[in-house]
KEKE-3310 file (N, C-alpha, C; in steps of 0.2 Angstrom, whole numbers, plus 5000, padded with zeros to 4 digits):
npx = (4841:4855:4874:4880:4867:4865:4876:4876:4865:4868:4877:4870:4862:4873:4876:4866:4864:4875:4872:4861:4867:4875:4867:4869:4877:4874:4860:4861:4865:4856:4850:4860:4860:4850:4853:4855:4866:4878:4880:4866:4860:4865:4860:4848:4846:4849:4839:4825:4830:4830:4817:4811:4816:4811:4799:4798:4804:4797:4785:4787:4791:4805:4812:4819:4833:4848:4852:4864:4871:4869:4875:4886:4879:4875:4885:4892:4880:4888:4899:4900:4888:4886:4901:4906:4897:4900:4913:4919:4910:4920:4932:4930:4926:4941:4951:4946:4932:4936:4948:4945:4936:4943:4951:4940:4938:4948:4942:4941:4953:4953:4943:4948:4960:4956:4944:4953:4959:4949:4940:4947:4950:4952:4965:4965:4976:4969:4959:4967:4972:4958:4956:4967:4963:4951:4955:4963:4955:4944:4948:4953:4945:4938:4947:4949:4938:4941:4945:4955:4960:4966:4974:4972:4980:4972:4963:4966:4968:4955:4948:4953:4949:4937:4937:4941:4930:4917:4923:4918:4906:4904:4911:4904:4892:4894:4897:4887:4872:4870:4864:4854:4841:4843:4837:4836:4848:4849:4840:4843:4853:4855:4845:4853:4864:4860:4854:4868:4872:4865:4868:4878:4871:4865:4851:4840:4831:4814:4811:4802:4808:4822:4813:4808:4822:4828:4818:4820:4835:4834:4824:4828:4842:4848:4837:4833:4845:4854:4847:4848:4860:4864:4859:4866:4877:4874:4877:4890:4908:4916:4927:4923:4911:4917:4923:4914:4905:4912:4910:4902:4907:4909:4895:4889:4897:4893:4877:4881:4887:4875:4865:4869:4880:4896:4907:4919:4938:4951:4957:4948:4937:4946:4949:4934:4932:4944:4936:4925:4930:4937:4925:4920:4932:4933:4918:4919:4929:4932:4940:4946:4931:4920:4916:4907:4896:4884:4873:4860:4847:4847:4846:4830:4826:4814:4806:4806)
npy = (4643:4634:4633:4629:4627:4638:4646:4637:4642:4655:4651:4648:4660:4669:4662:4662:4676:4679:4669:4678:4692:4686:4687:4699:4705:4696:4699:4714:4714:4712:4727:4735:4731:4736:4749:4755:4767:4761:4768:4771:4760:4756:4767:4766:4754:4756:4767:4757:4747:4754:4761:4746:4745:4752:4753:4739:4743:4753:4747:4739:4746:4750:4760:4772:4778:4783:4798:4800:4789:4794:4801:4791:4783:4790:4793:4782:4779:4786:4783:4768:4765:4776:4779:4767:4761:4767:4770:4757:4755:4766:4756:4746:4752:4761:4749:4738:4724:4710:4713:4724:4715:4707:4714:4720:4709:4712:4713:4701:4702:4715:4717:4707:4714:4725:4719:4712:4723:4733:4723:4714:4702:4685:4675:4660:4647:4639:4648:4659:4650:4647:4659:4664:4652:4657:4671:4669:4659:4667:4679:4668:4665:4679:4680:4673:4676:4683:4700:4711:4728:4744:4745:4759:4766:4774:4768:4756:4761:4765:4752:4746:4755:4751:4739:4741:4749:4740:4732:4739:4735:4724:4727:4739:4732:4723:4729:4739:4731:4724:4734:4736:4732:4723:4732:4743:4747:4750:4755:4768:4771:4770:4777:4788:4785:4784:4797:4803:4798:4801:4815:4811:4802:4799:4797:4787:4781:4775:4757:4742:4731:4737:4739:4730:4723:4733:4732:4719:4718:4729:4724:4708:4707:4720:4723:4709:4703:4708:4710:4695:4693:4701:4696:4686:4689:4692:4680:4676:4680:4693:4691:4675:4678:4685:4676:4664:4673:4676:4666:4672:4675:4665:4657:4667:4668:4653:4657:4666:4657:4649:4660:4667:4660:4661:4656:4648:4645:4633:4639:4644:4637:4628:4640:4641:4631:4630:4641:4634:4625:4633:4640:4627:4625:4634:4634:4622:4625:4624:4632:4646:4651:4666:4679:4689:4681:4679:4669:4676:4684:4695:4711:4717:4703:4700:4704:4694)
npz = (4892:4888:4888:4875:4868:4867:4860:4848:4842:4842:4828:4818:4817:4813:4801:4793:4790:4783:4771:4768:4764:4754:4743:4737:4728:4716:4716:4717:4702:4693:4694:4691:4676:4673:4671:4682:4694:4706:4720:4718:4721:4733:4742:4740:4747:4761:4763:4760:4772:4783:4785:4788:4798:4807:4809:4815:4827:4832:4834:4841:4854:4854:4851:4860:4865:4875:4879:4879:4872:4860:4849:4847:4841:4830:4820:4821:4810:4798:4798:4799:4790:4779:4774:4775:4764:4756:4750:4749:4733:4728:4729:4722:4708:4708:4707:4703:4704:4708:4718:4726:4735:4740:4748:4755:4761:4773:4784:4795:4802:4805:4816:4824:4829:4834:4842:4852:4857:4863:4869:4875:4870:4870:4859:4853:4847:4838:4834:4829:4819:4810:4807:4797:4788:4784:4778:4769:4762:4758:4749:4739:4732:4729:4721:4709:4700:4690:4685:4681:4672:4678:4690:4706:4719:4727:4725:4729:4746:4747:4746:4758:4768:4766:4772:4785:4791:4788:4797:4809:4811:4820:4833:4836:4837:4846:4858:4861:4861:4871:4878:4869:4859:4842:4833:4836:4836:4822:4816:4818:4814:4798:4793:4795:4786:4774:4771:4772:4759:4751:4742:4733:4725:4709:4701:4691:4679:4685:4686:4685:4686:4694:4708:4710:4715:4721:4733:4739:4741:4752:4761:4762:4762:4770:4781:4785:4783:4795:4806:4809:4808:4821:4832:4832:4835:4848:4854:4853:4853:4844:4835:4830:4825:4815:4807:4802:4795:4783:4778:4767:4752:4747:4748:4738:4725:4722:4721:4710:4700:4699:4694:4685:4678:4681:4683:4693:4696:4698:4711:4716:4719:4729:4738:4742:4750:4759:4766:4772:4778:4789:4797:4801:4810:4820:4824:4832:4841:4858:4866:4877:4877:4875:4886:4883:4881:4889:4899:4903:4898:4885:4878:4870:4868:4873:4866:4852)
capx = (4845:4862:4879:4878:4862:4865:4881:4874:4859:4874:4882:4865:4859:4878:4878:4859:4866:4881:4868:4858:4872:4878:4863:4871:4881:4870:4854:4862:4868:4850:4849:4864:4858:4842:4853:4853:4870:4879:4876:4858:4857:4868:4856:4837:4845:4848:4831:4822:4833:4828:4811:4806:4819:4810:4793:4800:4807:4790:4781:4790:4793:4810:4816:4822:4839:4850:4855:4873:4872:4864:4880:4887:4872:4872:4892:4891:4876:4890:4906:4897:4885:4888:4906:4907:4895:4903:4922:4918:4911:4927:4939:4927:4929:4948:4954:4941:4928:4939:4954:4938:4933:4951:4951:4933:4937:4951:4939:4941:4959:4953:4940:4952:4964:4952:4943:4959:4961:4943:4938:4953:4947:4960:4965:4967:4976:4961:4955:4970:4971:4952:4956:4970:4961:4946:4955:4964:4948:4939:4955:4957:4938:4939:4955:4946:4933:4945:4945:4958:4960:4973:4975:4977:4983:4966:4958:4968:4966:4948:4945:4956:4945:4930:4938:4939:4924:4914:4925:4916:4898:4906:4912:4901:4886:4896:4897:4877:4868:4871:4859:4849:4841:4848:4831:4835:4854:4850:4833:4846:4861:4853:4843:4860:4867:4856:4856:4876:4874:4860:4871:4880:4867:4862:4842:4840:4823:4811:4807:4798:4816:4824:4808:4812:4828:4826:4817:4826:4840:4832:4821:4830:4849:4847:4833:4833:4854:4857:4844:4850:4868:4866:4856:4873:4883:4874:4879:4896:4913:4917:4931:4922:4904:4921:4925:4909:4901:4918:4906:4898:4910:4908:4890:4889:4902:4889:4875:4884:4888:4868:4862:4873:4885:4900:4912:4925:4943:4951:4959:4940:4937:4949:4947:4928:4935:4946:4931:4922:4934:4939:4921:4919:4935:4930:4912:4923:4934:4931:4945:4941:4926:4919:4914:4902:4892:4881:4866:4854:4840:4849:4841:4827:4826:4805:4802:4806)
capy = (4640:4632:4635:4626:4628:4647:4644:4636:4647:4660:4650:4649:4666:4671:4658:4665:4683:4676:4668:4684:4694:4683:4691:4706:4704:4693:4701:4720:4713:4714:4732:4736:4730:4740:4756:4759:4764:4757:4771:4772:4754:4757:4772:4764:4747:4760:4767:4753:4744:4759:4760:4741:4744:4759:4751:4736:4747:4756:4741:4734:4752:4750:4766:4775:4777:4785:4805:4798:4786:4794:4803:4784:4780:4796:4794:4773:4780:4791:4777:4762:4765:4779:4778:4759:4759:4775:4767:4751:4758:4768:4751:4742:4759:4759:4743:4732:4720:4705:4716:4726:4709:4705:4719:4720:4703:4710:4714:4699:4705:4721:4712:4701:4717:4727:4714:4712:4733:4733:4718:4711:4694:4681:4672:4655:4644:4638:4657:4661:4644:4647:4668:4664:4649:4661:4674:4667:4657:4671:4681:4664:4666:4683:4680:4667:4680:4689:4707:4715:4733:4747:4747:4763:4769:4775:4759:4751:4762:4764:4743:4745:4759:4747:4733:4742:4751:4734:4728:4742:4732:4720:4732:4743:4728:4720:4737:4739:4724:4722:4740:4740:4728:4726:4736:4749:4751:4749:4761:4775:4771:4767:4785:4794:4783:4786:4806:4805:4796:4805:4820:4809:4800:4798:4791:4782:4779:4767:4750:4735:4726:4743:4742:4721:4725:4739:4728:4712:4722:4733:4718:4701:4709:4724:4721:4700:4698:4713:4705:4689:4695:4704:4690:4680:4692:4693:4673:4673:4685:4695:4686:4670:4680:4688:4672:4664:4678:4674:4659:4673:4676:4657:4658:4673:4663:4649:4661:4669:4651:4647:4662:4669:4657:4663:4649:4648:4642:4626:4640:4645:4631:4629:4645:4641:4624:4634:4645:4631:4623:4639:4638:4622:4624:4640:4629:4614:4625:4625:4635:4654:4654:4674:4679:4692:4678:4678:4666:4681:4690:4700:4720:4716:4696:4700:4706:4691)
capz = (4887:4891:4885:4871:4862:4866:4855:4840:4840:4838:4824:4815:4814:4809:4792:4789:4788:4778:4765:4764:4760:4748:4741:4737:4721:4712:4714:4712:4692:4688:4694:4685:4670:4669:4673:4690:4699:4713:4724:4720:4725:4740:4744:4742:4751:4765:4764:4763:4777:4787:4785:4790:4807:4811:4809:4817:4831:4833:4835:4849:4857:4854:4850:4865:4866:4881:4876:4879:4867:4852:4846:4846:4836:4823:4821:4818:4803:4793:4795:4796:4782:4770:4772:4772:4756:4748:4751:4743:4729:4726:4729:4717:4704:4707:4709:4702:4709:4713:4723:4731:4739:4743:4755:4762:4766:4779:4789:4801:4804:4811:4819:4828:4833:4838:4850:4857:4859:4864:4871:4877:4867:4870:4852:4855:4842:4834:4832:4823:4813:4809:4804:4793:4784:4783:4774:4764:4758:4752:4744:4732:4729:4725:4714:4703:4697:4687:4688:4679:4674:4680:4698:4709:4725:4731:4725:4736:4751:4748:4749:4766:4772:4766:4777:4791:4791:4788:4804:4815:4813:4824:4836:4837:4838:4852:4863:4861:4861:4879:4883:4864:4853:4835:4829:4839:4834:4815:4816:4820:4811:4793:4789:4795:4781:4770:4771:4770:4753:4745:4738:4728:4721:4703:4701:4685:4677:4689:4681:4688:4689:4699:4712:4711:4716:4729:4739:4739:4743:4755:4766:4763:4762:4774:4786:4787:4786:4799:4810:4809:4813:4826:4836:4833:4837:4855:4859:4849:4853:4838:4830:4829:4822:4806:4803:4800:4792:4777:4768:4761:4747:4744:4745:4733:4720:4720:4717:4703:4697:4696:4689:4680:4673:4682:4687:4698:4695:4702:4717:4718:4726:4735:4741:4747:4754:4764:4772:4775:4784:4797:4800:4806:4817:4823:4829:4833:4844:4867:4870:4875:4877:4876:4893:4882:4879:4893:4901:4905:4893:4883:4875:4863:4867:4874:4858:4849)
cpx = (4852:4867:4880:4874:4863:4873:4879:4869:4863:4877:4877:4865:4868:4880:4870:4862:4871:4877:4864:4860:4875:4874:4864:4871:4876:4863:4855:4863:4861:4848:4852:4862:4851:4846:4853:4862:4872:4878:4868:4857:4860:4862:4848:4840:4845:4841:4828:4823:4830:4822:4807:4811:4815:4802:4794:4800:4800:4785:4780:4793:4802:4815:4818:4830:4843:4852:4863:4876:4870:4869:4883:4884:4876:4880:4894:4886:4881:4897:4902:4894:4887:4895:4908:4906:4899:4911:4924:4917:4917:4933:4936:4931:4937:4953:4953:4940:4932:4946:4948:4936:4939:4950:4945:4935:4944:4949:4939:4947:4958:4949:4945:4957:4960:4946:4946:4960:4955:4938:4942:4952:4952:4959:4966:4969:4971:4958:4956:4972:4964:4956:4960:4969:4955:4947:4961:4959:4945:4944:4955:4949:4937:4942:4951:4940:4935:4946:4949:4957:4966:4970:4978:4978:4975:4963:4961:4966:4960:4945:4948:4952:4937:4932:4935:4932:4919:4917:4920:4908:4899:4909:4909:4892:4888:4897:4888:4873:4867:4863:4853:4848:4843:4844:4834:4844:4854:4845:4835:4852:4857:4850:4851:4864:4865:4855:4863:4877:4870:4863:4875:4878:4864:4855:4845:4832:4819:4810:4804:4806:4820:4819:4810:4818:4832:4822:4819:4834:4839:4830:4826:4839:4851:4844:4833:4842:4856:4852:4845:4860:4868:4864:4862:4877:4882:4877:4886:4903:4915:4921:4929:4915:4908:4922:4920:4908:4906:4913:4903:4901:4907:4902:4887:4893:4895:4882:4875:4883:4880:4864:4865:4880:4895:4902:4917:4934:4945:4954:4953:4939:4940:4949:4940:4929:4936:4941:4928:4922:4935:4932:4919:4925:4934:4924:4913:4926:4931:4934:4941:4936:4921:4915:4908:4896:4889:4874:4860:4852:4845:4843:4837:4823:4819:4804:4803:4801)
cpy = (4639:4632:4635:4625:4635:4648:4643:4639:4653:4659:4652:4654:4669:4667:4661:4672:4683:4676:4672:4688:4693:4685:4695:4707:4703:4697:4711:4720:4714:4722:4737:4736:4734:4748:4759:4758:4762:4760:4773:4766:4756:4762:4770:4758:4750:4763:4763:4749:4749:4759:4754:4741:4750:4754:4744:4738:4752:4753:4737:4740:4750:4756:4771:4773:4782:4793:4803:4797:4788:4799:4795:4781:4784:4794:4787:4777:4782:4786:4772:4760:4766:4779:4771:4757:4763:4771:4761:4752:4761:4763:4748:4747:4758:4754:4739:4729:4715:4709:4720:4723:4707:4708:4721:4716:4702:4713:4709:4700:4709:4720:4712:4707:4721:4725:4712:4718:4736:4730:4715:4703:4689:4676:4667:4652:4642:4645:4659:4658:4648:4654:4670:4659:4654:4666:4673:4664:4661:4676:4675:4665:4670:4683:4677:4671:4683:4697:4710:4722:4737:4747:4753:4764:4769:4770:4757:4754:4762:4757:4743:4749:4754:4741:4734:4745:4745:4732:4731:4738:4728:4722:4737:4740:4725:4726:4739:4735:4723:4727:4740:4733:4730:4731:4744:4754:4753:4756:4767:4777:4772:4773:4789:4794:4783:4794:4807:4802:4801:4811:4818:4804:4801:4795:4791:4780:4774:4763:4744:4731:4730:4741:4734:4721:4727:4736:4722:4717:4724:4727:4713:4702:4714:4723:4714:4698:4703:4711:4698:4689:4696:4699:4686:4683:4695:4686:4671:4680:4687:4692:4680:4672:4683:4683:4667:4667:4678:4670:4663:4675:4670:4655:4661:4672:4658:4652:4663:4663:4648:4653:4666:4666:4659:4659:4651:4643:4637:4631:4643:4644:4629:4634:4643:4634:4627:4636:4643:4628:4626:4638:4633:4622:4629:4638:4626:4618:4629:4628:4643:4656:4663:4675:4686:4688:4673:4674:4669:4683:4694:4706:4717:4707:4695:4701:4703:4687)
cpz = (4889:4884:4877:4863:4862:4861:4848:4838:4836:4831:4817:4811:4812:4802:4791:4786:4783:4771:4764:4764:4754:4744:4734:4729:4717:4709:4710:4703:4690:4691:4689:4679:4666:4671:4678:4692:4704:4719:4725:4723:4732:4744:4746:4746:4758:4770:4767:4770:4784:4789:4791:4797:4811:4812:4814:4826:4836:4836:4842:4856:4860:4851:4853:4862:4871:4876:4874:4874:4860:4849:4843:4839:4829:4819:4817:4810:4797:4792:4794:4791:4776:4769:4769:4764:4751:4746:4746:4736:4726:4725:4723:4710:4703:4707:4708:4707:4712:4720:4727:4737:4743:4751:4759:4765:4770:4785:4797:4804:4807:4815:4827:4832:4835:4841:4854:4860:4863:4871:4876:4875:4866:4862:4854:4848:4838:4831:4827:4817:4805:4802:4798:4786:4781:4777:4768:4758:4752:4749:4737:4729:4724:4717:4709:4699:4692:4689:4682:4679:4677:4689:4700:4714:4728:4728:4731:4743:4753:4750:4756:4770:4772:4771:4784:4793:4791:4796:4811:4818:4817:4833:4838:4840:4846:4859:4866:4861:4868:4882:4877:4862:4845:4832:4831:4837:4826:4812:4815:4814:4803:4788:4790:4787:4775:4766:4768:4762:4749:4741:4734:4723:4714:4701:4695:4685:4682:4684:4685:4691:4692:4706:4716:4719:4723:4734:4742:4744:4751:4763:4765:4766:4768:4781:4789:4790:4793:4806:4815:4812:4819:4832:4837:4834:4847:4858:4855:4851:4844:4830:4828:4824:4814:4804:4799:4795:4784:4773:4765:4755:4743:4742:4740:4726:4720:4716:4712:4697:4694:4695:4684:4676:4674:4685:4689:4693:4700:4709:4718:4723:4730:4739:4746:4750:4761:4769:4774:4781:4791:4799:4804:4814:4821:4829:4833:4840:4851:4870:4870:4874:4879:4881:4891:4879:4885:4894:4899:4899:4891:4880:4869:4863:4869:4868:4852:4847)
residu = (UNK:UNK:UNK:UNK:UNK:UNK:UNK:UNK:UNK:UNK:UNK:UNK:UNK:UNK:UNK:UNK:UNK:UNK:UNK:UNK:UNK:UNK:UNK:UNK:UNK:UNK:UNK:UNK:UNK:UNK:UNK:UNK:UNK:UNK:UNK:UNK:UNK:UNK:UNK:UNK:UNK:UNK:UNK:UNK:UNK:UNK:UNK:UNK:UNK:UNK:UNK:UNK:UNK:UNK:UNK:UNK:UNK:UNK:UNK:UNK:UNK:UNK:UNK:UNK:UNK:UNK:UNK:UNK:UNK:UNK:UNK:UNK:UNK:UNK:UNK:UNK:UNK:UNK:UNK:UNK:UNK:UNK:UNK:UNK:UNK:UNK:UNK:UNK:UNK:UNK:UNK:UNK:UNK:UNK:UNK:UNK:UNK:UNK:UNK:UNK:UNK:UNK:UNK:UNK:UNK:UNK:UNK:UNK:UNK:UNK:UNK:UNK:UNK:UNK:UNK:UNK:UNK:UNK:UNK:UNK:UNK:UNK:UNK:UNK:UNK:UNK:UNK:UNK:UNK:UNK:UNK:UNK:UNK:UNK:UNK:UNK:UNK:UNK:UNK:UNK:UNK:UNK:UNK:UNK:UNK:UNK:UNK:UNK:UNK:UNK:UNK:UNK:UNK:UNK:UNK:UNK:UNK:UNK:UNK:UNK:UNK:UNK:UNK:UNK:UNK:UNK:UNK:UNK:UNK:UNK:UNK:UNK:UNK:UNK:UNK:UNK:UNK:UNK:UNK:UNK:UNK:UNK:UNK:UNK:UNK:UNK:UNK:UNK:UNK:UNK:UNK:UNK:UNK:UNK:UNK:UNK:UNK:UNK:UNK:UNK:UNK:UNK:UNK:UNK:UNK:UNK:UNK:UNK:UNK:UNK:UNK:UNK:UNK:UNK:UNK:UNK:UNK:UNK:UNK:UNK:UNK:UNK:UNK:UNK:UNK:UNK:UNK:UNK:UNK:UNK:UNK:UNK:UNK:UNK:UNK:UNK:UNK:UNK:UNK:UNK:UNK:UNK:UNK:UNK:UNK:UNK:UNK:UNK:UNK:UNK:UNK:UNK:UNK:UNK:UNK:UNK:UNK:UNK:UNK:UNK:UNK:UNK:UNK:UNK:UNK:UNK:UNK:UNK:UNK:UNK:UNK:UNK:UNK:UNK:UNK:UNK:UNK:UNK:UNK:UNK:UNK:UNK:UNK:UNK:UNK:UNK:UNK:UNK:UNK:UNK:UNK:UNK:UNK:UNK:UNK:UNK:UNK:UNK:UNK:UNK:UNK:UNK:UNK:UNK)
# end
């Protein structure tokens, strides 16, 4: 595969992961609505995510992992997951859902400085063009949702810890992919996240639209987008896979917009303009190319 098509391949499977996120929102309101809450959904999308990685992972004897690494692993399961999930909840709770998304969505900033701290990932003009169009974008998105409500202090903080904590998936994908497949980082990480939720978890009666629900969630948003990410984040540097991965506010605003009747304002759309945009010049841009996005057979790639 040359430079190139190993590239776009990248760009792909990072806007497929985008649009089966965009998922999220939309299809949890009908969970919501029969009574399930956010942490039980966060909790069974867990599960279930877990489940089809492990079976996945089992299939393709993919489940080794070095001793060294398997603190790495258990450690990613308890931030990356059930803090991430737990965290946001609490920004959503104290700060409402649109300021929530604000600051999940400065995740490609931590991104961006810690693949510089990490990585030593050079910015190039275009990078940072892109990453300030980017987040801007999905802020005006957000904004346009409404939200209101009293804002407090730990609302705030909590959406900041949910930024960065979402930033780690990037960091922590780009660190392991080199020696694991993504089945194999997800297999481990996903029940830890899982366990670390469950003591705060509230069940709620099962119903046909909860069961609906919990597997959409579970396979198409968990197992399908986390999948599809991670593939893109073997042929793409980190800051280019955060900024991408931005259209899905814009795709999740559309969604809303076709099943539930939730329209945007005129800085909406400008807002999803914006994230449009960074992405193309993001795609567009041959400077800096990521010297972690090699030729050779990357972990996992037999087993596709």
């Amino acid at each position: 595969m040359n430079t190139k098509t190993h590239h776009m391949a990248g760009y792909a499977y990072v806007l497929l992961a985008a649009s089966l996120w965009a998922l999220l929102g939309p299809v949890a309101r009908f969970g919501l609505a029969v009574g399930m809450n956010p942490l039980e959904l966060a909790f069974w999308r867990a599960v279930c995510g877990a489940v089809l990685f492990i079976l996945h992972a089992r299939r393709h004897n993919l489940m080794r992992v070095r001793t060294r690494d398997l603190p790495a692993f258990l450690l990613f399961g308890l931030v990356g997951v059930a803090l991430f999930f737990g965290s946001y909840q609490l920004a959503v709770q104290g700060a409402g859902a649109a300021l929530a998304s604000i600051l999940l969505y400065t995740a490609p900033a931590w991104v961006a400085l810690l693949s510089r701290i990490v990585f030593r990932e050079l910015m190039s003009p275009c990078k940072v063009l892109a990453l300030c169009m980017a987040m801007a974008g999905a802020g005006l998105v957000c904004l346009s949702g409404g939200g209101g409500g009293d804002v407090t202090l730990s609302g705030i903080l909590f959406g900041l810890l949910s930024g960065f904590t979402y930033s780690l998936h990037y960091i922590f994908g780009k660190t392991y992919l080199r020696d694991y497949a993504s089945v194999t980082l997800y297999m481990w990480s996903l029940p830890v996240g899982a366990l670390a939720l469950l003591p705060w978890v509230h069940f709620s009666t099962p119903s046909r639209t909860g069961v609906l629900v919990i597997l959409v969630l579970g396979v198409v948003c968990t197992y399908g987008a986390y999948y599809a990410y991670c593939e893109g984040l073997k042929r793409l540097s980190p800051t280019r896979v955060a900024v991408i991965a931005n259209a899905e506010p814009v795709l999740a605003a559309v969604l809303a917009l076709w099943w539930w009747d939730e329209r945007l304002s005129p800085s909406g759309y400008l807002g999803g303009a914006l994230v449009l945009l960074a992405v193309f010049v993001i795609v567009l841009d041959r400077s800096a190319i990521s010297a972690a996005c090699p030729e050779t057979p990357l972990a996992g790639e037999s087993a596709r």
